[in-house]
PyMOL Python script that loads the backbone (N, CA, C, O; Angstrom):
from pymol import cmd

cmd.read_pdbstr("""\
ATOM      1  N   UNK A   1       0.827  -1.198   0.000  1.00  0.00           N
ATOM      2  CA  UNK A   1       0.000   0.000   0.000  1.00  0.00           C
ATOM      3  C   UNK A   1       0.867   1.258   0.000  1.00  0.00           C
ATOM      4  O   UNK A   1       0.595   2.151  -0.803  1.00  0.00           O
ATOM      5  N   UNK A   2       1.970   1.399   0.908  1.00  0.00           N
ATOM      6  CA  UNK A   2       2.855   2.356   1.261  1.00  0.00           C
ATOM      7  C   UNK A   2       3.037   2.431  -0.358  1.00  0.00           C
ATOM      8  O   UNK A   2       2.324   3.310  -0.842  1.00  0.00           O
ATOM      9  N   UNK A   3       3.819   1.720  -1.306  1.00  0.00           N
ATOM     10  CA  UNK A   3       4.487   2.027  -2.556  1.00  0.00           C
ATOM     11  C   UNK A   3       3.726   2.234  -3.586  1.00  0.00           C
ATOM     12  O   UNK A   3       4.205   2.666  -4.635  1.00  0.00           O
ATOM     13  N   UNK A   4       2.533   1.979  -3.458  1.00  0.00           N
ATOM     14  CA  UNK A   4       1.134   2.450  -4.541  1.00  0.00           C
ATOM     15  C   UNK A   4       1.131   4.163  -4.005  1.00  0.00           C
ATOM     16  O   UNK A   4       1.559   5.149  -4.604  1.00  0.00           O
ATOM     17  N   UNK A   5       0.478   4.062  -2.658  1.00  0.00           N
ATOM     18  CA  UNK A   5       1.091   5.569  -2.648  1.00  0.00           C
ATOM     19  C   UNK A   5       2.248   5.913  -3.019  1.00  0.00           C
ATOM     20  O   UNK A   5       2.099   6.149  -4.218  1.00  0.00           O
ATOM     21  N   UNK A   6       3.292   6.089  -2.762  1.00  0.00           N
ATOM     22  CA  UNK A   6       4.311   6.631  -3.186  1.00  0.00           C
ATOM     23  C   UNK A   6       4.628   7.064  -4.403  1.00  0.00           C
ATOM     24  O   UNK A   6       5.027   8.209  -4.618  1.00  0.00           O
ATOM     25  N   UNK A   7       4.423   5.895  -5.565  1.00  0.00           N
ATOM     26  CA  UNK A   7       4.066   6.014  -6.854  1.00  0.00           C
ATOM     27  C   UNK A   7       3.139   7.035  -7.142  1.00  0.00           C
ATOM     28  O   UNK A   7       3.441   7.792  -8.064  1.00  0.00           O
ATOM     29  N   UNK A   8       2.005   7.229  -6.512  1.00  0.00           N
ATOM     30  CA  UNK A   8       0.993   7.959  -6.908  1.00  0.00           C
ATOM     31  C   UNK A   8       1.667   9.576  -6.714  1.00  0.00           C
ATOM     32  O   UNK A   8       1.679  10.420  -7.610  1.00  0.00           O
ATOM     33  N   UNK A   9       2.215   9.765  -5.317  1.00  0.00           N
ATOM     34  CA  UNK A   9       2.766  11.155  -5.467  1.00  0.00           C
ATOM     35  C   UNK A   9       3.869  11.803  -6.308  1.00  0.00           C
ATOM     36  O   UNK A   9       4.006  12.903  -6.843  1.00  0.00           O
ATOM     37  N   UNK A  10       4.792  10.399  -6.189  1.00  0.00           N
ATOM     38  CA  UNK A  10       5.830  11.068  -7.572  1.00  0.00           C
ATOM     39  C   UNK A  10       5.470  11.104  -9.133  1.00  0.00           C
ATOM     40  O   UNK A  10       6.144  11.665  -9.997  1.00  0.00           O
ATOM     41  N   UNK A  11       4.326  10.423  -9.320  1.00  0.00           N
ATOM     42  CA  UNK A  11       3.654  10.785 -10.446  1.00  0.00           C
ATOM     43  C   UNK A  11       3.027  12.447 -10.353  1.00  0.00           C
ATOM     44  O   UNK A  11       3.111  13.257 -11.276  1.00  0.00           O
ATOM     45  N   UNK A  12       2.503  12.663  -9.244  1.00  0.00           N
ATOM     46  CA  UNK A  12       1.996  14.088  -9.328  1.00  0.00           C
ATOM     47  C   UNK A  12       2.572  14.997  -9.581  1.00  0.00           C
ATOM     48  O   UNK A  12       2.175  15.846 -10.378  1.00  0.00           O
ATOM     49  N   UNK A  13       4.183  15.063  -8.655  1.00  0.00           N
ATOM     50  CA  UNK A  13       5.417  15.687  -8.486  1.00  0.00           C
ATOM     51  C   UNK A  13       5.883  15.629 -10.028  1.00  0.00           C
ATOM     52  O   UNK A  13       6.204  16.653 -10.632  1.00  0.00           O
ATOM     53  N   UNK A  14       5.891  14.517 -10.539  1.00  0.00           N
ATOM     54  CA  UNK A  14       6.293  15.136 -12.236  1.00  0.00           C
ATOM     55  C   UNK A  14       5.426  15.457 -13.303  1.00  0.00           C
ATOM     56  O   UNK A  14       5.830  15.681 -14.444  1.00  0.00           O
ATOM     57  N   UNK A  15       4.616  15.477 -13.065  1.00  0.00           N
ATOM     58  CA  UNK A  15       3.141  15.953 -13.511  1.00  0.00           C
ATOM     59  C   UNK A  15       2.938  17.306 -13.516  1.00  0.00           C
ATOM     60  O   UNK A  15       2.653  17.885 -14.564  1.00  0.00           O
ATOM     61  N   UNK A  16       3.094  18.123 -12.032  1.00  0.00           N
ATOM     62  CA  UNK A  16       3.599  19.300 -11.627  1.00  0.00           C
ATOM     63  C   UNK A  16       5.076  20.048 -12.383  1.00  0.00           C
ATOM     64  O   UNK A  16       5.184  21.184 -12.844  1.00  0.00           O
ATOM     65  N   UNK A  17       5.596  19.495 -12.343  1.00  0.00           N
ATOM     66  CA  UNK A  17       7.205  19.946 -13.111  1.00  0.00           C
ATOM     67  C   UNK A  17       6.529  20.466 -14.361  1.00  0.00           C
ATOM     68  O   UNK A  17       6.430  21.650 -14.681  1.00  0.00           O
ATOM     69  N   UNK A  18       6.004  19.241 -15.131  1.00  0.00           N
ATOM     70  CA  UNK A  18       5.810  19.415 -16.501  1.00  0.00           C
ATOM     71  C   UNK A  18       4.622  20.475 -16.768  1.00  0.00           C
ATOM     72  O   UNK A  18       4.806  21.061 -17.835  1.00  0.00           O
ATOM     73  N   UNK A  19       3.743  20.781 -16.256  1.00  0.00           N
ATOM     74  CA  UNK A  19       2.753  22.011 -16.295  1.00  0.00           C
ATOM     75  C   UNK A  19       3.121  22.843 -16.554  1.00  0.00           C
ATOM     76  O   UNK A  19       2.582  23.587 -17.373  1.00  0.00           O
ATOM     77  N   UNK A  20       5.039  23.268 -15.511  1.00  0.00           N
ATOM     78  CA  UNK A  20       5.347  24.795 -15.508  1.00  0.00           C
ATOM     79  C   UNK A  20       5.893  25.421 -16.736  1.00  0.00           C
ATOM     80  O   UNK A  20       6.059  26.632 -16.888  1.00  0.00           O
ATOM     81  N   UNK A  21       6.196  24.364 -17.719  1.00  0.00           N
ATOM     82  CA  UNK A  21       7.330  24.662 -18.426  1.00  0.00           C
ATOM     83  C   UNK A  21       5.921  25.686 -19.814  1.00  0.00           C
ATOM     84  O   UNK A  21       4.863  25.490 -20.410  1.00  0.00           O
ATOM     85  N   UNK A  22       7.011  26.757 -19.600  1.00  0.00           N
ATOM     86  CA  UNK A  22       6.523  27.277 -21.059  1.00  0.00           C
ATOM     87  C   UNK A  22       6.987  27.296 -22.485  1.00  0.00           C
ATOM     88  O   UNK A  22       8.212  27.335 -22.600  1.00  0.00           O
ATOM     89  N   UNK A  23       6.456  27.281 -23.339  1.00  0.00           N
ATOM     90  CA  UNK A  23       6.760  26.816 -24.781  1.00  0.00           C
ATOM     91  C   UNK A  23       7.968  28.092 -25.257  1.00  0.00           C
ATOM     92  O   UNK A  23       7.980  29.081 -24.524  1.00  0.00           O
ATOM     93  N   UNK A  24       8.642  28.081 -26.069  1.00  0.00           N
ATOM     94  CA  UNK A  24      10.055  28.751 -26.259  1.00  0.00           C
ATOM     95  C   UNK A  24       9.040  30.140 -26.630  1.00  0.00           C
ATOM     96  O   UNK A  24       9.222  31.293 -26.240  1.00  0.00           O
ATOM     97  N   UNK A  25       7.870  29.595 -27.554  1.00  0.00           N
ATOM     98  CA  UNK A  25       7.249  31.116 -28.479  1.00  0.00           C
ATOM     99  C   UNK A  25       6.063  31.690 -27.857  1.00  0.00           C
ATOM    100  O   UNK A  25       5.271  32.335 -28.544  1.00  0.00           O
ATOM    101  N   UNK A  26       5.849  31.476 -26.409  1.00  0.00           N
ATOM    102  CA  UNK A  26       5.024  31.836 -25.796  1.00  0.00           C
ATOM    103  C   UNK A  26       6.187  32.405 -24.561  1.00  0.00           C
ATOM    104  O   UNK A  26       5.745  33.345 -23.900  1.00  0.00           O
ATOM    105  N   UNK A  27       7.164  32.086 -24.306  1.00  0.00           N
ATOM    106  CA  UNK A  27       8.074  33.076 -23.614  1.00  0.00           C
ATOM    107  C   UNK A  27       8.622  33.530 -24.301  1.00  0.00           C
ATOM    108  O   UNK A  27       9.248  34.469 -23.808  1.00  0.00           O
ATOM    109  N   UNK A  28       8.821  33.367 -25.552  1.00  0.00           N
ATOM    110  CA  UNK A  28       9.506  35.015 -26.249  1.00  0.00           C
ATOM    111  C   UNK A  28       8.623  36.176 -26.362  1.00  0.00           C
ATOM    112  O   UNK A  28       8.985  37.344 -26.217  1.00  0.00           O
ATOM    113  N   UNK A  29       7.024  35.632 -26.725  1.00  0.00           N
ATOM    114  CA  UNK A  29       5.682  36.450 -27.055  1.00  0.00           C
ATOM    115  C   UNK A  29       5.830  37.079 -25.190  1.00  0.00           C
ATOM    116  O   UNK A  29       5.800  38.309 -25.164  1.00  0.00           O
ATOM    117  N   UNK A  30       5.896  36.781 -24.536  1.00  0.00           N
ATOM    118  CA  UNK A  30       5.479  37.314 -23.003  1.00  0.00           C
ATOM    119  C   UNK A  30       6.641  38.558 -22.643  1.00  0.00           C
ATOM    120  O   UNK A  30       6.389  39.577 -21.999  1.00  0.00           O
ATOM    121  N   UNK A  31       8.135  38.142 -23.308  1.00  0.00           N
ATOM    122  CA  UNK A  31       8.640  38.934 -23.226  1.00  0.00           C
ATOM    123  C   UNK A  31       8.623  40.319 -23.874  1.00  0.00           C
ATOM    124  O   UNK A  31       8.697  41.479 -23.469  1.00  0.00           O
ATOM    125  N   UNK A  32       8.508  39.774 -24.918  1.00  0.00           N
ATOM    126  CA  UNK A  32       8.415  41.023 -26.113  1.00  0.00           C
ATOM    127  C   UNK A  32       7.379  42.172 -25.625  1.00  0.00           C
ATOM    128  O   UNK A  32       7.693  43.340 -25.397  1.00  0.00           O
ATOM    129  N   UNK A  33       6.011  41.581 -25.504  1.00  0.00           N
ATOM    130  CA  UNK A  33       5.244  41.993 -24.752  1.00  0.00           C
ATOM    131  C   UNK A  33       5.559  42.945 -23.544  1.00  0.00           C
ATOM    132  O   UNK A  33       4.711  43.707 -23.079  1.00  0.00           O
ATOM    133  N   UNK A  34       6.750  42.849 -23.106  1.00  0.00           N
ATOM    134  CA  UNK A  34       6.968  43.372 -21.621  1.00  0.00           C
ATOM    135  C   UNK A  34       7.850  44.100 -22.367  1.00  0.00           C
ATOM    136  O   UNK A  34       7.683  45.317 -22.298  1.00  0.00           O
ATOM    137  N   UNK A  35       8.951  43.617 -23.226  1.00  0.00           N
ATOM    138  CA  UNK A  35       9.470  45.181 -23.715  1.00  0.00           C
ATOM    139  C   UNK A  35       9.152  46.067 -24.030  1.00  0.00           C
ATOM    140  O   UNK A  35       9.736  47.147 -23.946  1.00  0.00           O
ATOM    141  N   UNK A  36       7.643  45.716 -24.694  1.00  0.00           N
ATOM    142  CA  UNK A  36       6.965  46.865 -25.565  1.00  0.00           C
ATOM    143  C   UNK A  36       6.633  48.037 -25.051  1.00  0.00           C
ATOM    144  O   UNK A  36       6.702  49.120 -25.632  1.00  0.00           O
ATOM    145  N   UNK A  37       6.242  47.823 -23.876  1.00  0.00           N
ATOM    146  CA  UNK A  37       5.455  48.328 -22.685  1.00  0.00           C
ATOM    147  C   UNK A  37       6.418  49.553 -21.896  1.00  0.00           C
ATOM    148  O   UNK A  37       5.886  50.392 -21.169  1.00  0.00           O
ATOM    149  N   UNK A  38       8.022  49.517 -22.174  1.00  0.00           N
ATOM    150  CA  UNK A  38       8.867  50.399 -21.859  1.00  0.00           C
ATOM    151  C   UNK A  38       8.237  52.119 -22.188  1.00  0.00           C
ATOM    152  O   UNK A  38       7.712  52.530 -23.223  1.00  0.00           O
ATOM    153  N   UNK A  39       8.481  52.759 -21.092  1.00  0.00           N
ATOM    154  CA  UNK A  39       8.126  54.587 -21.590  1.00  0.00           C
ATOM    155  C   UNK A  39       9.122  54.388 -22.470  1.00  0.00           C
ATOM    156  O   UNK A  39       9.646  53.305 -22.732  1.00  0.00           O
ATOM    157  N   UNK A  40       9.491  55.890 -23.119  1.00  0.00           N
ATOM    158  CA  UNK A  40      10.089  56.565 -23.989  1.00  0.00           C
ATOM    159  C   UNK A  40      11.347  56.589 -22.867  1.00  0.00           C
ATOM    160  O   UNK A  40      12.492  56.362 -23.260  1.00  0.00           O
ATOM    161  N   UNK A  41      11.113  56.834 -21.660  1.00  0.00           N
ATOM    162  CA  UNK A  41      12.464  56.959 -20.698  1.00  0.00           C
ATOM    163  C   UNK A  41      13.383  56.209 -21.211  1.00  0.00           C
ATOM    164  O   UNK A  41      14.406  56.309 -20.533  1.00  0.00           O
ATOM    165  N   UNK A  42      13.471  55.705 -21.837  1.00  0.00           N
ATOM    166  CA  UNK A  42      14.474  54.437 -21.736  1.00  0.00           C
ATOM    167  C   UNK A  42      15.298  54.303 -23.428  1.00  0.00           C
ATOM    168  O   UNK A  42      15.506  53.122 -23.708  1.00  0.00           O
ATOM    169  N   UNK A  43      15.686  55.127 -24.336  1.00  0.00           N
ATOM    170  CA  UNK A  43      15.473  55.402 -25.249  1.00  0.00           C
ATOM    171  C   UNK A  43      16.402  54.526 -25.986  1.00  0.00           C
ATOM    172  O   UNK A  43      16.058  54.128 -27.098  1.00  0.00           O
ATOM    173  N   UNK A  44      17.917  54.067 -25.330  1.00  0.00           N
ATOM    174  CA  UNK A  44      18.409  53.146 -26.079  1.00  0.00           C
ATOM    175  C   UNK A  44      17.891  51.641 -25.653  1.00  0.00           C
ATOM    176  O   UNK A  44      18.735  50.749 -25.741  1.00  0.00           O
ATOM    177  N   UNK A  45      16.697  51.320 -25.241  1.00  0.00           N
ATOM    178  CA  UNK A  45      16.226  49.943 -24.425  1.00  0.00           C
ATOM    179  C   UNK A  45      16.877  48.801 -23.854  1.00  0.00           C
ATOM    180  O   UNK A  45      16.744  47.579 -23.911  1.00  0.00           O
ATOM    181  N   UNK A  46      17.915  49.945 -23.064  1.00  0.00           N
ATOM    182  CA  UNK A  46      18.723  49.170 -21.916  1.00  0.00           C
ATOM    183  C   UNK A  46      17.702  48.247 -21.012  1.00  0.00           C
ATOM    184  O   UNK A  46      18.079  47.084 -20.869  1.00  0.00           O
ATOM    185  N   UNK A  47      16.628  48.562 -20.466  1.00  0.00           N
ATOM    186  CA  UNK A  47      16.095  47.845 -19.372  1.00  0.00           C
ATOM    187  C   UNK A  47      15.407  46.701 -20.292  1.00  0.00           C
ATOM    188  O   UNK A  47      15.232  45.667 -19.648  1.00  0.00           O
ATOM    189  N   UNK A  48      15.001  46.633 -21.559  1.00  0.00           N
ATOM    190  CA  UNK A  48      14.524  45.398 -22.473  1.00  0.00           C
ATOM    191  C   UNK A  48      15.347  44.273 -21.850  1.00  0.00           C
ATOM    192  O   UNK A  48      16.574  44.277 -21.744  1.00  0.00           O
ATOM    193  N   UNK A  49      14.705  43.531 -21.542  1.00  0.00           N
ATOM    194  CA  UNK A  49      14.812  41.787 -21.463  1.00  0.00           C
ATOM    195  C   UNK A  49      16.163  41.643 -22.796  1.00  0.00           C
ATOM    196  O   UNK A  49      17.353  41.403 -22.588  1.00  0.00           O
ATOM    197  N   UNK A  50      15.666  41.815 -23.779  1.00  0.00           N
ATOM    198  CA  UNK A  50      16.602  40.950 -24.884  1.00  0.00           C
ATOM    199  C   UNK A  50      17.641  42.272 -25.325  1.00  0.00           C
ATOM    200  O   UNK A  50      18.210  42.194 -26.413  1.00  0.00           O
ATOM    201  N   UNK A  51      17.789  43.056 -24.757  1.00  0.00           N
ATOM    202  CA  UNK A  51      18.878  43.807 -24.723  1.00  0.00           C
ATOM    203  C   UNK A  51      19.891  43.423 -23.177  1.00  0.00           C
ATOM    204  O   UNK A  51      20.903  44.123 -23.121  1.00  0.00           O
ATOM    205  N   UNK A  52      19.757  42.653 -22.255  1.00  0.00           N
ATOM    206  CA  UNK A  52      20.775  42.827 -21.438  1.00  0.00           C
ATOM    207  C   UNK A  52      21.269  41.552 -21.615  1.00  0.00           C
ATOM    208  O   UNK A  52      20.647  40.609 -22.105  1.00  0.00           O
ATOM    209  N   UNK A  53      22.447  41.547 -21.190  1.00  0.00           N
ATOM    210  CA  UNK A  53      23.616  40.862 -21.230  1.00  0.00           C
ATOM    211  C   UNK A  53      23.301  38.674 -21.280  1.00  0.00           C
ATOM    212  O   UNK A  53      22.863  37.895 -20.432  1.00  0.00           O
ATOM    213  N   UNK A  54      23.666  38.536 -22.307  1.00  0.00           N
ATOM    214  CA  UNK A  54      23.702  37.011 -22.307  1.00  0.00           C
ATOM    215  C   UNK A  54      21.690  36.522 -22.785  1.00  0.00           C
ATOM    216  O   UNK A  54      21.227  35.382 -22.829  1.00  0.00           O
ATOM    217  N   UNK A  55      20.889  37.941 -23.078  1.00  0.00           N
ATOM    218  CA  UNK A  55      19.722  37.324 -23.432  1.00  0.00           C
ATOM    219  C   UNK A  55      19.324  37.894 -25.062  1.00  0.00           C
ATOM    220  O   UNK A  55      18.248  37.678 -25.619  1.00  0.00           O
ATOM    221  N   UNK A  56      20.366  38.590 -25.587  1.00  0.00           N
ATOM    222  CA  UNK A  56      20.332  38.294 -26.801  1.00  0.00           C
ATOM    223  C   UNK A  56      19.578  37.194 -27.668  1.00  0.00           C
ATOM    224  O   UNK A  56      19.288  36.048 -27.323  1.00  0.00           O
ATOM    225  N   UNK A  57      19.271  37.998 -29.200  1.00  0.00           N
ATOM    226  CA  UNK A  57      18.435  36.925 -29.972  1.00  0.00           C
ATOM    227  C   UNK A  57      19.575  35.692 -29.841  1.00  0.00           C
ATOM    228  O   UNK A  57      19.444  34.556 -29.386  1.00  0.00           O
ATOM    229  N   UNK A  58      20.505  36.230 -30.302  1.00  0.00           N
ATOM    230  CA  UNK A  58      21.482  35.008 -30.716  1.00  0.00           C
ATOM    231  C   UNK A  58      21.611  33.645 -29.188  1.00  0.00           C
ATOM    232  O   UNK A  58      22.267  32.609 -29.290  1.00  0.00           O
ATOM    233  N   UNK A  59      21.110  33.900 -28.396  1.00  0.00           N
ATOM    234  CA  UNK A  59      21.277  33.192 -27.152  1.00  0.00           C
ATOM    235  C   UNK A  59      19.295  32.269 -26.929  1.00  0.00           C
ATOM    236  O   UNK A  59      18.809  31.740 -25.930  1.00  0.00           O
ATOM    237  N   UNK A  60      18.903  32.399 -27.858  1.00  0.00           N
ATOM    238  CA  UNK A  60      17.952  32.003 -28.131  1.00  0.00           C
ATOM    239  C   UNK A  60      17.766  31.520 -28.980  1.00  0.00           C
ATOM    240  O   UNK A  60      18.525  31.604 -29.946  1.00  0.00           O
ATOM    241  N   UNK A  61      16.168  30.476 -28.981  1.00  0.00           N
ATOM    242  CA  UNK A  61      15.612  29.348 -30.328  1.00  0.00           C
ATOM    243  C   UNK A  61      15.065  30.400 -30.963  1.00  0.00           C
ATOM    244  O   UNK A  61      14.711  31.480 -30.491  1.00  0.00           O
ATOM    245  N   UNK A  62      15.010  29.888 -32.393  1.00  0.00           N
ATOM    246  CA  UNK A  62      14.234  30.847 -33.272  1.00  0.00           C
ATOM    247  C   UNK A  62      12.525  30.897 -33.024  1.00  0.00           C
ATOM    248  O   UNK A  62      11.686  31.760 -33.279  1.00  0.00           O
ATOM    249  N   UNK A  63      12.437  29.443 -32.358  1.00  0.00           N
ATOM    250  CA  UNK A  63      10.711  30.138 -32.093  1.00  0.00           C
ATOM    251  C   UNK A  63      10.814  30.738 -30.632  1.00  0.00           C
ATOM    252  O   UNK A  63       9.678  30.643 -30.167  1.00  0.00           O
ATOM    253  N   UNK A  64      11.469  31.187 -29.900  1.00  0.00           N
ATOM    254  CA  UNK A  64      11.672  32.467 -28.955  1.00  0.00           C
ATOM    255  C   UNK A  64      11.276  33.549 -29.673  1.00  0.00           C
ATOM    256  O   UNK A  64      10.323  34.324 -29.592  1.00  0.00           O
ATOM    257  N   UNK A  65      12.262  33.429 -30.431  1.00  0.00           N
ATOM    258  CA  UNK A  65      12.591  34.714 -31.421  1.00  0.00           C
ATOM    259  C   UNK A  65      11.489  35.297 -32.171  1.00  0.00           C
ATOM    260  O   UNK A  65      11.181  36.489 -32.139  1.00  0.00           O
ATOM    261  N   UNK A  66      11.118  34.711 -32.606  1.00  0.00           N
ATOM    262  CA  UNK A  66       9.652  34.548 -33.497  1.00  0.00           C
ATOM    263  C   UNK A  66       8.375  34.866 -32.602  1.00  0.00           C
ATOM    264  O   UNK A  66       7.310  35.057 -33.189  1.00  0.00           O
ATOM    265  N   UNK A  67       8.417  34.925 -31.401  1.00  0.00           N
ATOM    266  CA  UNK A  67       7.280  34.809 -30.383  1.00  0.00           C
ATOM    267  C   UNK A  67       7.779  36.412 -29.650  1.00  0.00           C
ATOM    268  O   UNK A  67       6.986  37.129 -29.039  1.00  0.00           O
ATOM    269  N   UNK A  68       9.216  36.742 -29.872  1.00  0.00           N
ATOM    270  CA  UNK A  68       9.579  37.851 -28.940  1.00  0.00           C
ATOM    271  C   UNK A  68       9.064  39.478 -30.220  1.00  0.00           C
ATOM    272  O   UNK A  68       8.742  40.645 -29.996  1.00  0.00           O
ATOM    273  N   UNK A  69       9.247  38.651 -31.488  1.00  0.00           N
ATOM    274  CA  UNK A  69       9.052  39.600 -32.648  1.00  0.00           C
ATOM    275  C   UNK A  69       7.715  40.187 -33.127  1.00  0.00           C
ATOM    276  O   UNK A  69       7.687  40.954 -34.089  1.00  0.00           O
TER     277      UNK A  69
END
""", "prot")
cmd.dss("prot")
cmd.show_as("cartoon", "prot")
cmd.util.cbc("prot")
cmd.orient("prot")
């Protein structure tokens, strides 16, 4: 009985994992989205997501890319 349960929760536990994950072009679309949204303050779009350091297009899948565009 103990290991039927047990089974049953680590099935949930990766069940859970797998829910969180978002698709590459639905987190590029969420980001982009959030860049867009920058005032004018910001004029060379330093604070953009895909302008700081190491999140470059090139550091990304093309359907990121495609979802951030």
């Amino acid at each position: 009985m103990k290991a039927i349960v047990s089974l049953i929760a680590i099935s949930l536990m990766i069940g859970a994992q797998s829910a969180c994950v978002v698709p590459a072009f639905q987190s590029g679309f969420n980001h982009g989205v959030e860049d867009a949204g920058f005032p004018n303050g910001d004029p060379i779009g330093t604070a953009a997501y895909i302008n700081r350091t190491g999140n470059g297009f090139d550091h990304h899948s093309a359907a990121f890319n495609e979802g951030y565009m």
